[in-house]
matplotlib code that plots the C-alpha trace (Angstrom):
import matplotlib.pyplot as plt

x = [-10.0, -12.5, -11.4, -10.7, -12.6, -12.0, -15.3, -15.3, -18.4, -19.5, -23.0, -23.3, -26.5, -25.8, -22.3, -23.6, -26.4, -23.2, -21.2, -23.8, -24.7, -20.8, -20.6, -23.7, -21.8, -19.0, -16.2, -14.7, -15.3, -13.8, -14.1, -13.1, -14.8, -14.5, -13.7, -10.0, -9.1, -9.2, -5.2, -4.2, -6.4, -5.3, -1.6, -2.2, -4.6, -4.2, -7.1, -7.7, -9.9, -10.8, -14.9, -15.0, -18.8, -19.9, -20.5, -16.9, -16.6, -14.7, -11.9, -11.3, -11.9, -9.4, -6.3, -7.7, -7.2, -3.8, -2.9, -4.0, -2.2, 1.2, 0.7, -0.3, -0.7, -1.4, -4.5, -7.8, -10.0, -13.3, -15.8, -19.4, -22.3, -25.9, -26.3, -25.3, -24.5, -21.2, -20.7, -17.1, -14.0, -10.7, -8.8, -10.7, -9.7, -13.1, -16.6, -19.5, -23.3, -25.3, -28.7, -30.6, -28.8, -25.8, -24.5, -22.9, -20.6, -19.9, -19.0, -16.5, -14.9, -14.2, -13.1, -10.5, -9.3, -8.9, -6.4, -4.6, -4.3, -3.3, -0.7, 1.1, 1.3]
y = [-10.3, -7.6, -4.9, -1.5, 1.7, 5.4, 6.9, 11.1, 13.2, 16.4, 15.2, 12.7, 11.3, 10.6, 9.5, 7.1, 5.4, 4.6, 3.1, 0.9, -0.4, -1.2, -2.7, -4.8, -5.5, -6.9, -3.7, -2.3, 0.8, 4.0, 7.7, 11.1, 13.2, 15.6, 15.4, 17.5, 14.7, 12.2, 12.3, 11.8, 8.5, 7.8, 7.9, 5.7, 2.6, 1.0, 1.2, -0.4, 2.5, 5.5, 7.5, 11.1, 12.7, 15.9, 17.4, 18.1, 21.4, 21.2, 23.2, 21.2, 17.7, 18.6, 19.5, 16.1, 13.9, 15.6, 15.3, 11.7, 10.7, 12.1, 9.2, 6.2, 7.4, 3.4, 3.6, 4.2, 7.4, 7.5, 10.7, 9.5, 11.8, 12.4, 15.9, 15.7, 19.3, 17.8, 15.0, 15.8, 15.3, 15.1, 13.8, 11.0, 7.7, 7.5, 9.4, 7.0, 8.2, 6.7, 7.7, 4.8, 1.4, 1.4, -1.7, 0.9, 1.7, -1.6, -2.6, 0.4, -0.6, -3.9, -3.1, -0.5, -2.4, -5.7, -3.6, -2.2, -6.1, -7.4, -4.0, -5.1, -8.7]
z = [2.9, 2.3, -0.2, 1.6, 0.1, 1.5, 1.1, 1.4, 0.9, 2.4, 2.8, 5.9, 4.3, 1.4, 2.8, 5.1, 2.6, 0.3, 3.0, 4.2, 0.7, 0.0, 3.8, 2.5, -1.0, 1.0, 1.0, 4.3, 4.1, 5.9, 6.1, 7.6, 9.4, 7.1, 3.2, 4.6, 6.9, 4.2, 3.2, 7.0, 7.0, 3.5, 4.3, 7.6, 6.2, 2.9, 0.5, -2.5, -4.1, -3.1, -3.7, -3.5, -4.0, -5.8, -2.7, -2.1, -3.7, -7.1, -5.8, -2.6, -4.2, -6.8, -3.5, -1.8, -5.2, -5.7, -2.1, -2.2, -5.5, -3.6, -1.3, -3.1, -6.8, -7.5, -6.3, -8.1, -7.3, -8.3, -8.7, -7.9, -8.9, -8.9, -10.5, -14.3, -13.6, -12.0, -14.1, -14.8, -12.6, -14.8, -11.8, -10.9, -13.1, -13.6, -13.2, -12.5, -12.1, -9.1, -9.3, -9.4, -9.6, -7.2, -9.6, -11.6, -8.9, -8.1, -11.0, -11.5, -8.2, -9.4, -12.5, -10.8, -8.2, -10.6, -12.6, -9.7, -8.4, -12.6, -12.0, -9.0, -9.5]

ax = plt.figure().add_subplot(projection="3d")
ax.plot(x, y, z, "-o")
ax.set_aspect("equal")
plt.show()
């Protein structure tokens, strides 16, 4: 079965070129239609991690990761970046860079979602 990501950014582009490459890495991926819509989704479908991208507004992403945690606190959130001028997310479990080599990401994913799997079983 194909591990579940919630993907929210508040750039389509750059939303849509990181969907396809985790469809192409072998993730389902899903996301709202807009970065506020993502706990309704979140709280009907089960994900095994969640990405949330700089272009969320600090302010915002911070309500959506709290809002998220409420529902399913289990389950990994990641910050993904390209500006080093928004490196930093404390409420993500981890911040992870993606300019350049999306492996990066990947690998983050994996190790997040193996420890949620170790966690529950």
């Amino acid at each position: 079965m194909a591990r579940r990501i919630l993907s929210i950014s508040n750039n389509p582009g750059l939303l849509l070129t990181r969907n396809d490459m985790l469809a192409v890495a072998g993730y389902s991926v899903s996301s709202p239609r807009h970065p506020e819509a993502a706990g309704l989704l979140f709280s009907s479908e089960k994900f095994d991690a969640v990405l949330i991208g700089d272009s969320v507004p600090p302010r915002k992403r911070a309500r959506i990761i709290a809002d998220l945690r409420a529902v399913h606190a289990a389950t990994p959130i990641l910050y993904v970046y390209a500006n080093a001028a928004r490196a930093n997310e404390p409420a993500a479990d981890e911040c992870v860079n993606v300019t350049g080599d999306p492996e990066g990401l990947l690998k983050a994913l994996e190790k997040h979602i193996d420890r949620k799997r170790r966690r529950a079983a």
